[in-house]
ZAMARGU-4260 file (C-alpha; in steps of 0.2 Angstrom, whole numbers, plus 5000, padded with zeros to 4 digits):
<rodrens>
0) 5075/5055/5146 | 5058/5055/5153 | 5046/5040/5162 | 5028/5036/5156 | 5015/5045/5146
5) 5018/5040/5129 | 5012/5028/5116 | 5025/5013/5110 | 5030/5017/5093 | 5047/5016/5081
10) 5057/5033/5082 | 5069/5033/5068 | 5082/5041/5077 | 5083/5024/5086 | 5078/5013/5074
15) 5067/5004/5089 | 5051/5004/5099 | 5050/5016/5110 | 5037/5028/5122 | 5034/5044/5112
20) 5024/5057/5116 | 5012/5070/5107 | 5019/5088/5106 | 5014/5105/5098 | 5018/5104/5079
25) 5026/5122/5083 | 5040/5113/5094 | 5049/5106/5075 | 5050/5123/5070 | 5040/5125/5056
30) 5022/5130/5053 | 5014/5116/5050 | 4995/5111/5050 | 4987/5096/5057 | 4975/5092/5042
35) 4984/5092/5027 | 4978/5089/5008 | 4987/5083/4994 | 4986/5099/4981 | 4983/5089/4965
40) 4974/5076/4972 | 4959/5080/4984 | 4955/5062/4989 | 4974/5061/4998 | 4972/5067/5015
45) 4982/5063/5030 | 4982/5071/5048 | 4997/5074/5054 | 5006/5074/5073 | 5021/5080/5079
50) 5030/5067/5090 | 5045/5065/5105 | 5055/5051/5109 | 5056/5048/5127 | 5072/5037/5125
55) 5083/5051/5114 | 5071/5066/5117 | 5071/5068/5094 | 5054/5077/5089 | 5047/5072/5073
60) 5030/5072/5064 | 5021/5057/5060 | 5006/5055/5046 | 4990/5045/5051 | 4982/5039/5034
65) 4969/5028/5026 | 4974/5009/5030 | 4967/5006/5013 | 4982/5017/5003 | 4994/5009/5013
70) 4988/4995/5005 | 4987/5002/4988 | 5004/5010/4989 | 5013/4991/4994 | 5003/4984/4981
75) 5010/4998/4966 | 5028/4996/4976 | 5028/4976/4973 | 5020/4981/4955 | 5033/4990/4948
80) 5046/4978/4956 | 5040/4966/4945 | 5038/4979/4929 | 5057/4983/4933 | 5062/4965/4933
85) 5052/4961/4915 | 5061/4975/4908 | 5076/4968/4915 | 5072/4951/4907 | 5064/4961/4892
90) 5082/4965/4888 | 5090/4948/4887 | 5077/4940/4881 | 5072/4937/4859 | 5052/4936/4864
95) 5050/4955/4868 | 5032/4956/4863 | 5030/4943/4876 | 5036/4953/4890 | 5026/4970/4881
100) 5009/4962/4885 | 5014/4956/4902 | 5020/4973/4907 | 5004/4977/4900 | 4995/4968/4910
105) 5002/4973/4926 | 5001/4991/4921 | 4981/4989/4920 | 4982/4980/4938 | 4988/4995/4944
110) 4976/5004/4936 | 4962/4996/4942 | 4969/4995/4959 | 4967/5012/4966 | 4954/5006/4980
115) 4959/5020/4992 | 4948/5032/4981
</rodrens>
């Protein structure tokens, strides 16, 4: 294990906080680049690091993204948490069309909610 120069962060090896330092993306192995682009969707970039855990020497790459799609992407997760639970409820209950609009409704929430673009 080594002492100092890293930044504190949660190494999943360790499921804790813990000091880990930059390293060359070429030390995980794989060719990797640091500016990467989503394929189908040219707004979706991401810069990515590779990463060591001073407390149990793991590398592994981390992504730095917009704070705003994090936001979006809790936002759609809690969504369709809430779509699956009407669907769920869609299935004991007699007022289905009920639950068809509200699922509606959340389904254009989403929809208008994409502000990381």
């Amino acid at each position: 294990m080594e002492d100092g120069g890293g930044t504190k962060m949660y190494c999943h090896m360790c499921q804790d906080y813990y000091e880990c330092r930059v390293i060359s993306l070429d030390l995980l192995g794989k060719s990797y680049n640091q500016r990467v682009e989503d394929k189908d969707d040219n707004e979706l970039k991401w810069f990515r690091r590779a990463r060591k855990c001073l407390n149990c020497d793991t590398p592994f790459a981390t992504a730095e993204i917009k704070e705003d799609f994090l936001r979006w992407l809790k936002y759609s997760r809690n969504s369709l948490i809430e779509i699956k639970r009407a669907a769920e409820e869609t299935k004991r209950s007699a007022s289905v069309s009920e639950h068809l609009t509200s699922l509606t409704n959340l389904l254009d929430e989403i929809d208008k909610s994409k502000v990381y673009w």
